[in-house]
C-alpha positions as CSV (number, residue, x, y, z in Angstrom):
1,X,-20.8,10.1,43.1
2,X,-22.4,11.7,39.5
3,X,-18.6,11.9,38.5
4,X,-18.6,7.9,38.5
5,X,-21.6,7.8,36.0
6,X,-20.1,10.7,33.0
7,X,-18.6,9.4,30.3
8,X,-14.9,9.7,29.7
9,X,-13.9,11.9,27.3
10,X,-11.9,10.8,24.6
11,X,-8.5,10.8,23.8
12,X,-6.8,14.0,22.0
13,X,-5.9,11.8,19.5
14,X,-9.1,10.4,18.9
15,X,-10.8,13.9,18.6
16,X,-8.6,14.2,15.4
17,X,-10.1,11.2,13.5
18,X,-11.8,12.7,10.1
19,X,-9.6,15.5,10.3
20,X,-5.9,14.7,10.5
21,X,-6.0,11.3,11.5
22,X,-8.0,8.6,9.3
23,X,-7.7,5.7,11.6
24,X,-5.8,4.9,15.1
25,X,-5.3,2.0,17.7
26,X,-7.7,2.1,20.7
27,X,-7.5,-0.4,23.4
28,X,-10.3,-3.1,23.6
29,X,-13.3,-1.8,25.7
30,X,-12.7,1.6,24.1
31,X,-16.0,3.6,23.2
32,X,-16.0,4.0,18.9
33,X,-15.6,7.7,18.6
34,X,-18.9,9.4,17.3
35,X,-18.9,9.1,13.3
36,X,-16.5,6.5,12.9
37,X,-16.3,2.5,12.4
38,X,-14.3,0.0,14.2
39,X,-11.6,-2.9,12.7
40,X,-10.0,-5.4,14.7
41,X,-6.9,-7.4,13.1
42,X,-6.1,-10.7,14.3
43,X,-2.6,-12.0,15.0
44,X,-3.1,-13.8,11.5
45,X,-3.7,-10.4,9.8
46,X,-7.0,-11.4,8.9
47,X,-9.3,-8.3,9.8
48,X,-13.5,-7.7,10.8
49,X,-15.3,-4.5,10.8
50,X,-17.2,-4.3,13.7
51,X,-20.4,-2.5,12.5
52,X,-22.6,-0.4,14.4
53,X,-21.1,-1.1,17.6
54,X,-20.3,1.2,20.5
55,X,-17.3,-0.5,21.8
56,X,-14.5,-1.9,20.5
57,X,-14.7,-5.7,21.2
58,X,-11.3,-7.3,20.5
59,X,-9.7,-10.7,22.2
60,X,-6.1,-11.5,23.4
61,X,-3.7,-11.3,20.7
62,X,-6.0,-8.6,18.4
63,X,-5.5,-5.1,17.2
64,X,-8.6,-2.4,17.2
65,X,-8.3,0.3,15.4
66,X,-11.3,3.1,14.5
67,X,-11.3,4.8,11.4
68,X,-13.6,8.0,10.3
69,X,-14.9,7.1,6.5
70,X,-14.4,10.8,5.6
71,X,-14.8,12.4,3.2
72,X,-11.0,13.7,2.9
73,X,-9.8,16.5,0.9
74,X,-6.3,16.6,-0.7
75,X,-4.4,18.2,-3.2
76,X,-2.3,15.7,-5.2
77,X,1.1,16.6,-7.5
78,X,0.6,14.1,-10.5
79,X,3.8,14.7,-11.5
80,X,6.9,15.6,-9.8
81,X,8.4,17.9,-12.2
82,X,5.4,20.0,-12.3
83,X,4.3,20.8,-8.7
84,X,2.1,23.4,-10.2
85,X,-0.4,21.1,-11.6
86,X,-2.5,20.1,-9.1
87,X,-6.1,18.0,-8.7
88,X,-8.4,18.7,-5.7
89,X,-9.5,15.7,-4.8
90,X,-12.1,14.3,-2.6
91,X,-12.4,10.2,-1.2
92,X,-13.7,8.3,1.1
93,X,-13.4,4.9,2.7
94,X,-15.7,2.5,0.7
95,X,-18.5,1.2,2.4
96,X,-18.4,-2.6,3.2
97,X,-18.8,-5.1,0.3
98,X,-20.8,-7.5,1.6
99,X,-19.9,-10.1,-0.8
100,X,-16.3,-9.7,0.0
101,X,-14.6,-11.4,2.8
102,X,-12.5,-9.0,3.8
103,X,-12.8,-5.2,3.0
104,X,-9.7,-3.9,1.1
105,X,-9.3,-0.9,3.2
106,X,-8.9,-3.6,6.5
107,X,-6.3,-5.4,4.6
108,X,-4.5,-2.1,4.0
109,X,-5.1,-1.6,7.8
110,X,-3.9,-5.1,8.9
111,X,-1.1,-5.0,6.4
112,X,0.8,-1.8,6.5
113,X,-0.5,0.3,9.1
114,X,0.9,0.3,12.7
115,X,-1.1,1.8,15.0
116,X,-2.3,5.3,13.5
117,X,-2.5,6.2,10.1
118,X,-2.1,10.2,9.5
119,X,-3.9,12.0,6.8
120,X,-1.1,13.2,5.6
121,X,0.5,9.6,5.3
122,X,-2.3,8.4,3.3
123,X,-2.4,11.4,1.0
124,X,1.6,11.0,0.3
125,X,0.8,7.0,-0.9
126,X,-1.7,7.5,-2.9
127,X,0.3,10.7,-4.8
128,X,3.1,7.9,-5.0
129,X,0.4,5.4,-6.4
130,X,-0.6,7.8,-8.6
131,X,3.0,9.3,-9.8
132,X,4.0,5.6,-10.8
133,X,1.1,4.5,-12.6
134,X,1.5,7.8,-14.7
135,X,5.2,7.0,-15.5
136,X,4.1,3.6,-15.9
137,X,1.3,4.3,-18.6
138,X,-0.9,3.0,-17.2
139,X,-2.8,6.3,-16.7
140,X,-2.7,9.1,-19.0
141,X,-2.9,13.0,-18.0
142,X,-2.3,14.8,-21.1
143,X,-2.3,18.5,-21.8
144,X,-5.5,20.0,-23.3
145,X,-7.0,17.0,-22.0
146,X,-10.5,16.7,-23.5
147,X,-13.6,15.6,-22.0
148,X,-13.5,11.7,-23.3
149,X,-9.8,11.4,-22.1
150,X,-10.4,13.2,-19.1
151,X,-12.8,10.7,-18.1
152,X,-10.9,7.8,-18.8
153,X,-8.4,9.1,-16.6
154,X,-11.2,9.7,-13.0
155,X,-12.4,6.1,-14.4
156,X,-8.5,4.9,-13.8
157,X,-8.1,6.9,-11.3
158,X,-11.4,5.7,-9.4
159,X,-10.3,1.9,-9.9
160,X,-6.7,2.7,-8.5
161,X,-7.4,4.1,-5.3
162,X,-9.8,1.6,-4.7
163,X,-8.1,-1.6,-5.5
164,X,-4.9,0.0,-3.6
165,X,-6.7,1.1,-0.7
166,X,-10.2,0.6,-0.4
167,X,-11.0,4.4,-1.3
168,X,-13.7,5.5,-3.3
169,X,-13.3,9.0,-5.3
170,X,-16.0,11.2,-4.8
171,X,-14.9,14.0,-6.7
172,X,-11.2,15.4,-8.8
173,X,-10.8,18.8,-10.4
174,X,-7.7,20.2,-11.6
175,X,-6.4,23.3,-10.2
176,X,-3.5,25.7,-10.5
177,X,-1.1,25.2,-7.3
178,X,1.2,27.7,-8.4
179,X,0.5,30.6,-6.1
180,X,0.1,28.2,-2.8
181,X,3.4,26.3,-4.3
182,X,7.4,26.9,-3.4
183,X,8.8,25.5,-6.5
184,X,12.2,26.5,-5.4
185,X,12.0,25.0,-1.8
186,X,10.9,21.4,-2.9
187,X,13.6,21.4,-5.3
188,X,16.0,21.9,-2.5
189,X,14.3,19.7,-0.5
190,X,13.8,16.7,-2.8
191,X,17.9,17.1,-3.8
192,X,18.6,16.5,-0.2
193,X,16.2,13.5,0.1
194,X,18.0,11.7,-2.7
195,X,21.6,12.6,-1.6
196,X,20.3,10.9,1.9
197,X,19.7,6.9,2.2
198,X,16.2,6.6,2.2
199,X,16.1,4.3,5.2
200,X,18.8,5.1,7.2
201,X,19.9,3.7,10.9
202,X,20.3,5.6,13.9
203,X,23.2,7.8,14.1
204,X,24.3,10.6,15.7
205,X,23.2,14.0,13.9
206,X,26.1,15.4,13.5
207,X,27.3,12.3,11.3
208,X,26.0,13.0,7.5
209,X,26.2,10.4,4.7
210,X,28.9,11.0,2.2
211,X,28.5,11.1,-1.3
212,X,28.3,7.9,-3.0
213,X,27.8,6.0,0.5
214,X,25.8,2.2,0.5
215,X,22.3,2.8,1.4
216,X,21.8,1.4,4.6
217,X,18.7,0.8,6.9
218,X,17.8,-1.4,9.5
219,X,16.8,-4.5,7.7
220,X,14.9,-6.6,10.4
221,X,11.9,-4.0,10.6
222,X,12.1,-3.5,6.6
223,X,12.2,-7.4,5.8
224,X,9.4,-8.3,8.0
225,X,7.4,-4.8,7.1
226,X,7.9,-6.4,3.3
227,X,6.9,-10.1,4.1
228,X,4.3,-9.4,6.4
229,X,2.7,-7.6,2.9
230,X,3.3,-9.8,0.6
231,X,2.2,-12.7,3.1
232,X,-1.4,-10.7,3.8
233,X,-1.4,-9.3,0.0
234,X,-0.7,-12.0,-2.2
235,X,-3.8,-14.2,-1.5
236,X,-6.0,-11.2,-2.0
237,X,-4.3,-10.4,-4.8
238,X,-5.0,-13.9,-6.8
239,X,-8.3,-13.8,-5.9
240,X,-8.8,-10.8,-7.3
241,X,-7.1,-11.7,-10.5
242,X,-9.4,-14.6,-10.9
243,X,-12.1,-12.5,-10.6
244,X,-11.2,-9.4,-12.5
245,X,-11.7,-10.8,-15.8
246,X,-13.6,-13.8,-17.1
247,X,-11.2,-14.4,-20.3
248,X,-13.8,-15.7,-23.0
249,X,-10.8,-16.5,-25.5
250,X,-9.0,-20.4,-24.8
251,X,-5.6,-18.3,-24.7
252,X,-6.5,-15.7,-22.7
253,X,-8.4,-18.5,-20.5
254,X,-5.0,-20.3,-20.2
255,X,-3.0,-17.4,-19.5
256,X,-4.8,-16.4,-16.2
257,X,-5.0,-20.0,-14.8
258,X,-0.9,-19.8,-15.6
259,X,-0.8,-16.4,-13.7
260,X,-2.4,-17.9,-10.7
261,X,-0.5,-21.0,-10.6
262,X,2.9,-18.9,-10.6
263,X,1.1,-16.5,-7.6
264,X,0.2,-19.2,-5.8
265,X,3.7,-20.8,-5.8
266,X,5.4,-17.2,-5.0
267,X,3.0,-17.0,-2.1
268,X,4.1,-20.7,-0.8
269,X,7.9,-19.5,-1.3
270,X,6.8,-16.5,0.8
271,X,5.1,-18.1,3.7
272,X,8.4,-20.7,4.3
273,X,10.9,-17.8,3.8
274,X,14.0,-18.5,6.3
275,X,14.3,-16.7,8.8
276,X,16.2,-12.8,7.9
277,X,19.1,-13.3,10.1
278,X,20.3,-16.9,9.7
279,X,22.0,-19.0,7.2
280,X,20.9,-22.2,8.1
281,X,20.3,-23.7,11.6
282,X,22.5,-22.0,14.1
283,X,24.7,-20.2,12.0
284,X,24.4,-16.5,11.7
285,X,24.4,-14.5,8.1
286,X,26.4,-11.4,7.9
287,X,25.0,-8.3,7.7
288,X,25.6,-7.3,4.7
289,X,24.0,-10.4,3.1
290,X,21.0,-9.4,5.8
291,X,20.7,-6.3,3.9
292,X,20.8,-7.8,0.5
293,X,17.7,-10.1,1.5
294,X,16.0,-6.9,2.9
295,X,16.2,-5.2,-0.4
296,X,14.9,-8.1,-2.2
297,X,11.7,-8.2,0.4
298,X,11.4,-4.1,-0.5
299,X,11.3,-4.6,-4.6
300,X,8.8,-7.5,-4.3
301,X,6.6,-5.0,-2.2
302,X,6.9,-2.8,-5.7
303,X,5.8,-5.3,-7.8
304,X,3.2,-6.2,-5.3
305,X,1.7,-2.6,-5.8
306,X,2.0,-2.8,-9.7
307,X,0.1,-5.9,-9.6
308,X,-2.6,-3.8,-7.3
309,X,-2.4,-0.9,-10.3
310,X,-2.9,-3.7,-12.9
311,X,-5.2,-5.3,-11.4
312,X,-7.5,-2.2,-11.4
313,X,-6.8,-1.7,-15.0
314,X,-8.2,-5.6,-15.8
315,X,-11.3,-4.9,-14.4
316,X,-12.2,-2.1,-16.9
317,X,-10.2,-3.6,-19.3
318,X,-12.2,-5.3,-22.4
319,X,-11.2,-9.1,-24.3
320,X,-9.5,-7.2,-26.9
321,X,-6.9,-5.4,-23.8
322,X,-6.9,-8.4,-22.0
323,X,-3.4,-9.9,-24.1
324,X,-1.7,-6.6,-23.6
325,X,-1.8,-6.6,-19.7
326,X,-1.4,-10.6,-19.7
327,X,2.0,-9.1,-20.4
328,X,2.1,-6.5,-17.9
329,X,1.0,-9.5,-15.4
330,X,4.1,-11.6,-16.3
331,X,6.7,-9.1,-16.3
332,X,5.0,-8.4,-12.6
333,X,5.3,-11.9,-11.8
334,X,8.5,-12.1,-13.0
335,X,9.9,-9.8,-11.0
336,X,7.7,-10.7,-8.1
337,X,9.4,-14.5,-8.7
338,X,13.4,-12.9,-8.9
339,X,12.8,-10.7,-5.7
340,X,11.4,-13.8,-3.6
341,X,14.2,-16.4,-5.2
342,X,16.3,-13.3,-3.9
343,X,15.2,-13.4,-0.4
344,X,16.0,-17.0,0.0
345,X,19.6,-16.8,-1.1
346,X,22.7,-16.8,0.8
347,X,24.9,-14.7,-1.6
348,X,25.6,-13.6,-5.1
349,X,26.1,-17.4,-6.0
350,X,22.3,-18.0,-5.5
351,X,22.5,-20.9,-3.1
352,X,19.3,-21.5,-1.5
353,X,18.6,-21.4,2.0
C-alpha cells in the first residue's frame, strides 16, 4: 500500500534537463523537475511561464514544456575557416521580464522548438547566429583585439543572444581549440554536407545525390516550419523595433514609423498566405512550384533572423548610428517583402494567388 503514496520517478529524459537537454515536452499533470521552470504554448503560439509551480498545468489544445535556466557551457567556432579559435562561453536563460508580455526565450520555445530542445541544438544556432553577424559586420572579432574592442564585441554579443533567444551571457573567454580540434576531419566533413541537399527527402541509402542535382526537401514541413515563424516572430519583432530606439531627429522619426508600416503589412500578407499545395480553389500546384514557394518561406526566415541581429544592434546603437541601420532595416524589409510576394505566386510570371 506505501508503494501507492511514493512519488514517481521521473523520466530518463527529464533527468537530462541542465545537462544535455535545455527544455522538453511533458504531458499536463507532469511534476516540474527539481531546478527547472515550466512553459505552456497555446495552439495560437502565444506562450506563459508557469512560475513556481509544481505541476505542469496545461488545457486541451496546449503544449508544456520544462526548461532548466542553466547555466550552459559551450565552446563556440566564430569563424568557420578557423576552427581553432574558440570562446568558452557561459549563458543562461534570462529571468522573466515582467514588463514584457511574453518572454523571448517562450517565443523561441513556441516558435521553433518541437518537443525537446538538445543542448547541442541550441549551441549549433547560436554559433550560426554568431558566424553571420560576423560576416555580416555587424560584429567585429579582430586579431590583437584590444580591451575597448573586445568589449564592444561581449556588449554585441550579450544583445544578440538575447534578442535571438532569450539568453543572457554570463561569461566569454577566448581559448585555443587547436589541440581538442580535428581540422582535417571537419573539412572532410563540411565538403560532404555541401555536396549533399541540405534538406533532403526520404530515400533509400544506397541512393546518393549526384553532382549538380536540384536541392530537394520535403516542402510541406519546411513551409509551415517557415510561416509558423514568421507568423509568431513578426509581431514581436515590430514591437521591438518601436521600442528599440526613440529616434529624436524628424527623419529618423519618419523612417521607423515607415519601417513598421511595411512590417505590419508583411505580417498581414503572411497571416492570409494560400495554402502550400493549392493554386486556387480545388486545383492542385505542382510540385515543383510547391518547392519554389517553400524556398521563399525559408529566405524570409533569414531575413527574419537579421532583423533579430539588427534589432539588437539599435538598442545600443546611438542617434548618430541610427541612419546607418535604418538602411540595414530596409534592405531587411526588402527582402522580407520579395520572399513573402514570392510565397504567394504561382510561377515565374508572378501571378498572385
Amino acid at each position: 500500500m506505501l508503494g501507492l503514496f511514493k512519488r514517481a520517478a521521473p523520466a530518463p529524459e527529464a533527468c537530462e534537463l541542465g545537462r544535455s537537454v535545455v527544455a522538453l515536452g511533458l504531458p499536463a499533470g507532469s511534476a516540474v523537475p527539481p531546478g527547472c521552470q515550466a512553459v505552456v504554448v497555446g495552439a495560437d503560439g502565444r506562450a506563459r511561464r508557469l512560475l513556481a509551480a509544481r505541476r505542469i498545468d496545461a488545457r486541451e489544445g496546449e503544449t508544456a514544456y520544462a526548461f532548466h535556466p542553466g547555466p550552459y557551457t559551450a565552446e563556440l567556432t566564430p569563424f568557420e575557416g578557423a576552427p581553432e579559435i574558440g570562446l568558452r562561453t557561459s549563458f543562461a536563460i534570462d529571468a522573466p521580464d515582467p514588463q514584457a508580455s511574453q518572454q523571448r526565450f517562450d517565443l523561441y520555445l513556441a516558435a521553433e522548438v518541437e518537443g525537446r530542445l538538445n543542448l547541442d541544438a541550441l549551441v549549433a544556432a547560436v554559433e550560426g547566429a554568431l558566424r553571420h553577424e560576423l560576416a555580416a559586420g555587424g560584429l567585429e572579432l579582430l586579431p590583437c583585439t584590444t580591451l575597448d574592442e573586445w568589449n564592444a564585441f561581449r556588449q554585441g554579443l550579450n544583445q544578440l543572444l538575447y534578442m535571438r533567444f532569450g539568453l543572457t551571457v554570463d561569461d566569454c573567454v577566448p581559448v585555443d581549440l587547436g589541440d581538442s580540434r580535428d581540422h582535417a576531419a571537419e573539412l572532410a566533413a563540411r565538403a560532404q554536407r555541401r555536396a549533399e541537399p541540405t534538406l533532403s527527402t526520404p530515400m533509400p541509402a544506397a541512393a546518393a545525390p549526384a553532382p549538380g542535382a536540384v536541392e530537394r526537401f520535403d516542402p510541406a514541413v519546411e513551409d509551415a516550419k517557415a510561416l509558423r515563424r514568421l507568423f509568431l516572430e513578426l509581431p514581436c519583432l515590430m514591437c521591438g523595433l518601436r521600442l528599440a530606439a526613440m529616434p529624436a531627429a524628424p527623419e529618423s522619426f519618419h523612417r521607423q514609423q515607415a519601417l513598421l508600416q511595411r512590417l505590419d503589412l508583411v505580417s498581414v500578407s503572411v497571416n492570409t498566405m494560400p495554402a502550400l499545395a493549392l493554386a486556387a480553389p480545388g486545383q492542385p500546384l505542382p510540385l515543383e512550384a510547391q518547392l519554389r514557394r517553400a524556398r521563399h518561406s525559408r529566405r524570409a526566415c533569414v531575413s527574419l533572423d537579421e532583423g533579430w541581429a539588427l534589432l539588437a544592434r539599435l538598442r545600443q546603437a546611438g542617434e548618430g548610428a541610427l541612419p546607418l541601420l535604418y538602411d540595414e532595416a530596409e534592405r531587411v524589409v526588402a527582402n522580407l517583402e520579395a520572399d513573402c510576394a514570392g510565397r504567394r505566386s504561382l510561377g515565374d510570371d508572378g501571378e498572385g494567388a
